[in-house]
C-alpha positions as CSV (number, residue, x, y, z in Angstrom):
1,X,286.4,12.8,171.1
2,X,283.4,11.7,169.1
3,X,280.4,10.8,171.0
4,X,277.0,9.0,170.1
5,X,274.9,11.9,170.0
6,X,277.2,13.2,167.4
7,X,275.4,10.9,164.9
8,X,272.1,11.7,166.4
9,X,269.2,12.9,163.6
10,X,265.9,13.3,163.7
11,X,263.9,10.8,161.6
12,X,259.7,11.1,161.5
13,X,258.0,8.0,162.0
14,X,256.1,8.0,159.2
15,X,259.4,7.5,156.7
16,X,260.2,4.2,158.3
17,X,260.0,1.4,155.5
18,X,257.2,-1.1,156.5
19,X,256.7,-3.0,153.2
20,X,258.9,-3.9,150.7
21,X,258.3,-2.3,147.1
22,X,256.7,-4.4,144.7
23,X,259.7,-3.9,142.4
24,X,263.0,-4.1,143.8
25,X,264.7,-2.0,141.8
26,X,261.6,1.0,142.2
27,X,263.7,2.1,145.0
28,X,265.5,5.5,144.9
29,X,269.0,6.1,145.5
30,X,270.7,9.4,146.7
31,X,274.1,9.5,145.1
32,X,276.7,11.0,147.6
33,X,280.3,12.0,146.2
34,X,282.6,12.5,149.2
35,X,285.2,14.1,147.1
36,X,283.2,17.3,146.2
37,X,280.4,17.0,148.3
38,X,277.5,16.3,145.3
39,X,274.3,14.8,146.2
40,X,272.0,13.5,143.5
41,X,268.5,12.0,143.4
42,X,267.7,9.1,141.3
43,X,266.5,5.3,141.2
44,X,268.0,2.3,142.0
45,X,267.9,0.8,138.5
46,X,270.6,4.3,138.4
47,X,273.5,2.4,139.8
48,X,273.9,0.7,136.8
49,X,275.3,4.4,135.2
50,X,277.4,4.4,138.8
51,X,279.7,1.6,137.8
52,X,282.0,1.1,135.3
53,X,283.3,-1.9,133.3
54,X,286.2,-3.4,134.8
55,X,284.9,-2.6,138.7
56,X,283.9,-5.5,140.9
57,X,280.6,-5.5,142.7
58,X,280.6,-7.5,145.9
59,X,277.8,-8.9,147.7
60,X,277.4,-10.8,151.0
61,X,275.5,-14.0,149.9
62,X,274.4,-15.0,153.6
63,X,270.7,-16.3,154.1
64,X,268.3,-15.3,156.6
65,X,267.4,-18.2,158.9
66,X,263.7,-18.0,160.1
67,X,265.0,-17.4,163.1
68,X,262.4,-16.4,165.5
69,X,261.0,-19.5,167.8
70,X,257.5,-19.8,170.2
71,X,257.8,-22.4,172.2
72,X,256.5,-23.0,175.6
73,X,258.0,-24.9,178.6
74,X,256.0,-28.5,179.2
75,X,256.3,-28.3,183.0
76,X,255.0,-25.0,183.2
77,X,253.3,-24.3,179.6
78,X,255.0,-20.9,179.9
79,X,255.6,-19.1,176.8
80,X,258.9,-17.9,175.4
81,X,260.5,-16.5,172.6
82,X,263.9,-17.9,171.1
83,X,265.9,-15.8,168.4
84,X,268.6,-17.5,167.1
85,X,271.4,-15.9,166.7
86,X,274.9,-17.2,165.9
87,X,275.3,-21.3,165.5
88,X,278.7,-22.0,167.5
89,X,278.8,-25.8,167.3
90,X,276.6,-28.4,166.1
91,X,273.5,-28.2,167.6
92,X,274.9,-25.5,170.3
93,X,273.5,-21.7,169.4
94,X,273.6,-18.4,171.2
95,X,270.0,-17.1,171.1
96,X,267.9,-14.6,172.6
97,X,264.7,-15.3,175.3
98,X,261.9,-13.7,175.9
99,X,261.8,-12.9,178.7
100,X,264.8,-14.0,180.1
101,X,263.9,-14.3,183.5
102,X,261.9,-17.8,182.6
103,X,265.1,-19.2,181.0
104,X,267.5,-20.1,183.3
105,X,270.0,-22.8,182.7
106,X,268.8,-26.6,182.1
107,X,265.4,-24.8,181.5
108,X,263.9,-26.8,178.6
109,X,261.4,-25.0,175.9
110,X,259.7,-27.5,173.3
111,X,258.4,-26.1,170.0
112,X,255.3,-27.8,167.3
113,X,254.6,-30.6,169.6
114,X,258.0,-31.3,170.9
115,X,259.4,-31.7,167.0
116,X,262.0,-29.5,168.9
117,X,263.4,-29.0,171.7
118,X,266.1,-27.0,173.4
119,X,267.3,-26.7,176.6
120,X,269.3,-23.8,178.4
121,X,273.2,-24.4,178.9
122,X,274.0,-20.8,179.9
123,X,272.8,-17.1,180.6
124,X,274.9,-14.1,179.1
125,X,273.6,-10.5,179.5
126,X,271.0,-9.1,177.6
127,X,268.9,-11.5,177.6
128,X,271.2,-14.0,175.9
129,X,271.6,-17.4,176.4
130,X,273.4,-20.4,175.0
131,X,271.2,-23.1,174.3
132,X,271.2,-27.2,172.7
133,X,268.4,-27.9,169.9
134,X,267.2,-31.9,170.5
135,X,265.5,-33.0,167.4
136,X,265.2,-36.1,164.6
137,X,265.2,-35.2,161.4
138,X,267.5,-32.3,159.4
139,X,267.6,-29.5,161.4
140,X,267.1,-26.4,159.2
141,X,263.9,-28.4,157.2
142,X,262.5,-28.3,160.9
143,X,263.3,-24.6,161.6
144,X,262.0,-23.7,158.0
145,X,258.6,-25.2,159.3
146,X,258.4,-23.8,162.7
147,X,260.6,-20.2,162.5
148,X,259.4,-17.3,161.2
149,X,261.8,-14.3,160.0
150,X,263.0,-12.0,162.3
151,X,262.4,-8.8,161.4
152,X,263.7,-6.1,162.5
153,X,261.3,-4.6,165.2
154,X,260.7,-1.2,163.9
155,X,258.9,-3.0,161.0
156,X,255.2,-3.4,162.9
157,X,253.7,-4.7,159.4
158,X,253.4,-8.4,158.3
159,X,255.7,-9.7,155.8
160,X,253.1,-11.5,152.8
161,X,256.6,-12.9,151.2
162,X,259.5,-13.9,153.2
163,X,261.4,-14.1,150.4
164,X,261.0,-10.5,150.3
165,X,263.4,-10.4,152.8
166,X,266.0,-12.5,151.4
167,X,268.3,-11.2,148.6
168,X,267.9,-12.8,145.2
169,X,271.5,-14.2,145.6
170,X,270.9,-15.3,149.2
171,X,272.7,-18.8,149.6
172,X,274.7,-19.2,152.5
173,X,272.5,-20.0,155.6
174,X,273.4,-18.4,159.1
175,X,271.9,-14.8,159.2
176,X,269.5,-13.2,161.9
177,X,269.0,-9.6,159.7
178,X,269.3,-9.6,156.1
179,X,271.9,-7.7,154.6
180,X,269.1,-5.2,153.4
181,X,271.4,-3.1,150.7
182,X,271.2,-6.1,148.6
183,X,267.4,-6.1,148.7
184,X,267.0,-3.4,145.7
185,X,268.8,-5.8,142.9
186,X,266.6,-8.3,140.6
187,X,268.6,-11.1,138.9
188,X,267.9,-9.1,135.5
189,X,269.3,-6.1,136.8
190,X,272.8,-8.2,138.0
191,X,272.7,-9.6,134.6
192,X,272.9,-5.9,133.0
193,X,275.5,-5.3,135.4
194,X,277.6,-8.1,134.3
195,X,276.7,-7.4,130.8
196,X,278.5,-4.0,131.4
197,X,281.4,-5.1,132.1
198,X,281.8,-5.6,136.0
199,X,282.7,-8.0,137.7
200,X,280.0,-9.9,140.4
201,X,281.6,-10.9,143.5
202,X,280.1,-12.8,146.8
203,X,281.7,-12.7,150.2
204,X,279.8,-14.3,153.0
205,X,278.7,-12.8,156.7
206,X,276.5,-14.0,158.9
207,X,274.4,-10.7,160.1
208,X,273.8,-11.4,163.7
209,X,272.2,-9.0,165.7
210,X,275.3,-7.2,167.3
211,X,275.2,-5.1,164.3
212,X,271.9,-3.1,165.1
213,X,272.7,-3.4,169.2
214,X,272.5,0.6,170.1
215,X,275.2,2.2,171.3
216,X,274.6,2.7,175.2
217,X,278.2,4.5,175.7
218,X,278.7,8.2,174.9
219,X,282.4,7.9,173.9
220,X,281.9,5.6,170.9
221,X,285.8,4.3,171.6
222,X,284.7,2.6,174.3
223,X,281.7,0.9,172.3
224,X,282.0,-3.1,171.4
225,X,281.0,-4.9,168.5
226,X,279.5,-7.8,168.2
227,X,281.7,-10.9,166.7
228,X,279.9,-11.8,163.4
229,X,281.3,-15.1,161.1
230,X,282.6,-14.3,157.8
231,X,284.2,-16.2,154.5
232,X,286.0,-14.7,151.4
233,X,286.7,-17.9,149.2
234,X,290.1,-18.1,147.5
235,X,288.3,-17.7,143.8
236,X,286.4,-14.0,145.0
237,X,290.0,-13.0,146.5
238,X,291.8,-14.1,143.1
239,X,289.3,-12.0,141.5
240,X,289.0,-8.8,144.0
241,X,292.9,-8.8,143.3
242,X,292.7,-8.9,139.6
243,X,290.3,-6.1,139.2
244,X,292.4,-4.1,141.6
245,X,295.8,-4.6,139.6
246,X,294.0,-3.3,136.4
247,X,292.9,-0.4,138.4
248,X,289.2,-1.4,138.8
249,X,287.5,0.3,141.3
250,X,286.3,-2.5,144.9
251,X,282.2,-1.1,144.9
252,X,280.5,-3.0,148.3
253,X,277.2,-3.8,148.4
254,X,276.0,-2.6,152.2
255,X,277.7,-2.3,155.1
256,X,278.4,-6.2,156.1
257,X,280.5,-6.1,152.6
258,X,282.6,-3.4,154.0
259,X,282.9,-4.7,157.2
260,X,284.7,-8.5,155.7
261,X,286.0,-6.7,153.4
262,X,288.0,-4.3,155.4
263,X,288.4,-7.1,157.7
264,X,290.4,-8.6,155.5
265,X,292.1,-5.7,154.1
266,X,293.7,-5.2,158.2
267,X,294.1,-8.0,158.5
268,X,296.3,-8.7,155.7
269,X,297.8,-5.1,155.6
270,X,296.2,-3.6,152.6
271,X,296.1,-7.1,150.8
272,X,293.3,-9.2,149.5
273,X,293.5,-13.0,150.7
274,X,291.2,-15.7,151.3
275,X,290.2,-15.6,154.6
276,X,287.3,-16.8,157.1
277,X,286.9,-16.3,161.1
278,X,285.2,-13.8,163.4
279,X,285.1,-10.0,163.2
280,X,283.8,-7.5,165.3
281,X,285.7,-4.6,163.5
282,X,284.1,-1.2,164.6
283,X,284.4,1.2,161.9
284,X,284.5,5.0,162.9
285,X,286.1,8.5,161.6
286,X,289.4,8.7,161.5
287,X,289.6,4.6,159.8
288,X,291.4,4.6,156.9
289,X,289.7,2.6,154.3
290,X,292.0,-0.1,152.7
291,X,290.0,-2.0,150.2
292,X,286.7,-0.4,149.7
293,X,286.5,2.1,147.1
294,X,283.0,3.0,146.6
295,X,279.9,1.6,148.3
296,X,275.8,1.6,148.1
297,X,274.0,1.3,151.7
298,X,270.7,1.2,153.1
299,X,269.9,4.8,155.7
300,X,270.7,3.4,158.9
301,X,269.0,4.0,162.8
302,X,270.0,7.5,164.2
303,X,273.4,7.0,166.5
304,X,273.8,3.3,164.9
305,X,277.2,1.9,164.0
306,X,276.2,1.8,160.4
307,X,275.7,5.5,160.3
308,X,279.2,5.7,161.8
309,X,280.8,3.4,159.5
310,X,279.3,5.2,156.6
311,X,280.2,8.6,158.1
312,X,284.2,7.1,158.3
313,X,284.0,6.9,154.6
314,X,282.5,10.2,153.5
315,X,282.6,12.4,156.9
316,X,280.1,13.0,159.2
317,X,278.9,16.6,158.0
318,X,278.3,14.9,154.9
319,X,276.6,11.8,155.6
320,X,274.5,13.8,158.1
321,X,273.9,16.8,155.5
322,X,272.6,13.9,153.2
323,X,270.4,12.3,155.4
324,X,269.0,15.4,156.1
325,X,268.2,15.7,152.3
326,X,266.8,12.1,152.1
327,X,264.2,13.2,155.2
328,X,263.4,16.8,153.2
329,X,262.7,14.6,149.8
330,X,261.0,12.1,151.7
331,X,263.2,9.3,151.1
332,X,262.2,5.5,153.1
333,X,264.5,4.3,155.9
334,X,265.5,1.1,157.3
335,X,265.1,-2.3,155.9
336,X,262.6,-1.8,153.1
337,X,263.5,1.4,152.0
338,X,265.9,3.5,149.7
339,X,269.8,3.5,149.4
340,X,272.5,5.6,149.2
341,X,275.3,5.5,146.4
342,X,278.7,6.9,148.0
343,X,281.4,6.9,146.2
């Protein structure tokens, strides 16, 4: 039995991205090859030797909602916080409040003079709570005004450029974290990409916050994920499936890739169809991978499902050997910093 401690590491404080590099692709990228064990330091612009023509690169094309809400209540003027997290119908949204205990149901919160309103339908644990938004006007034009991105709260630093935290392919909007592996590519470095012969893919999934929730169980087979919504169009299957049949290798940008991806591939038994609902597929050693061939990935919190998704692919002596390296060399973790290549 595998338990959470088992992908426990000790990470100084000091190597915890706060800013994002001026350059994207400045990052540097620890290449990991799970079939002999090889680890390699280079740059991010690097990957681009990493793939070969005729492999598909696929990228989740989500968009980080400025999510984050300070409102107060106009009976009281108390102040709360609302993170929004997944949009379930129309105007209905499961959020988080802070704190909680000011939020109970039919509780209303106003936000930039009243432009927007919600009010408090029902209380879930954690802090969660499902909530109606009461506006005029279009709804995300309002948020963009009043929300500002959630980041992650290990980042203490300001952000100067939101944008900084959006991907450069970013479309879809519905996202609470960016899917930071695609932070490191420029729109000239896709380009060269393409130019080489591979072929660019986008899958959509919403990042909600489920995905970074820790791990409060010891026996991780008793741990449960967080339902996130996802979208593989029938053009980006009819591709994925082409490049397979000519022997192309499936490379996934970050860890929310995999995760649709290998959703899919389940799902389906080992195929690749067009496909859209919920997940809340837990990925751990002993999963046998059915899609994904090779993958690049942001280092991930210390017992975190992402470290154990990554450690399903490669092992965990590996993974943990290579983080081990990254801390040595002084790589930067989290949201802003480096990547691994595994493959």
């Amino acid at each position: 039995m595998l338990t959470t401690e088992d992908f426990d590491f000790d990470l100084p404080e000091e190597l915890i991205a706060q800013t994002p590099l001026q350059d994207r692709t400045a990052s540097r990228l620890l290449v990991v090859d799970h079939q002999t064990g090889a680890i390699a330091d280079k740059h991010f612009h690097d990957i681009l030797d990493e793939l070969n023509p005729g492999d598909a690169l696929v990228m989740n094309d989500t968009r980080v909602l400025p999510a984050r809400l300070y409102g107060e209540k106009p009976d009281t003027g108390g102040h709360l916080e609302v993170l929004l997290l997944t949009n379930l119908e129309g105007d209905t949204w499961e959020t988080l409040i802070k704190p909680a205990k000011r939020a109970k149901v039919g509780t209303e919160i106003s936000f930039g003079d009243g432009r927007l309103k919600v009010v408090v339908k029902e209380e879930l644990e954690h802090g969660g709570r499902i909530v109606t938004f009461q506006y005029e006007g279009i709804f995300l034009e309002i948020l963009e005004s009043l929300g500002e991105m959630p980041l992650p709260p290990y980042i203490k630093e300001r952000l100067e450029d939101p944008e900084r935290y959006q991907t450069v392919y970013a479309k879809e909007n519905g996202s609470a974290a960016a899917p930071t592996a695609g932070l490191h590519f420029t729109k000239e470095l896709l380009e060269e990409i393409a130019a080489k012969g591979v072929e660019l893919v986008y899958l959509t999934l919403h990042v909600g916050l489920g995905t970074f929730r820790p791990v409060s169980v010891d026996n991780i087979a008793e741990h449960h994920m967080h339902s996130e919504f996802y979208r593989l169009t029938p053009t980006a299957a009819e591709k994925l499936r082409a490049v397979k049949a000519k022997g192309g290798r499936i490379v996934a940008v970050g860890t929310t890739s995999i995760r649709t991806l290998e959703t899919i591939g389940t799902k389906f038994n080992g195929e690749i169809k067009a496909d859209s609902g919920w997940t809340d597929i837990f990925i751990t050693p002993g999963y046998q991978f059915k899609v994904v061939d090779v993958f690049s990935t942001n280092f991930h919190l210390p017992k975190s499902t992402l470290v154990m998704l990554v450690s399903a692919f490669a092992g965990r002596e590996l993974i943990l050997d290579a983080y081990q390296h990254a801390i040595e060399e002084k790589y930067r973790f989290f949201s802003f910093g480096d990547a691994m290549f595994v493959k």
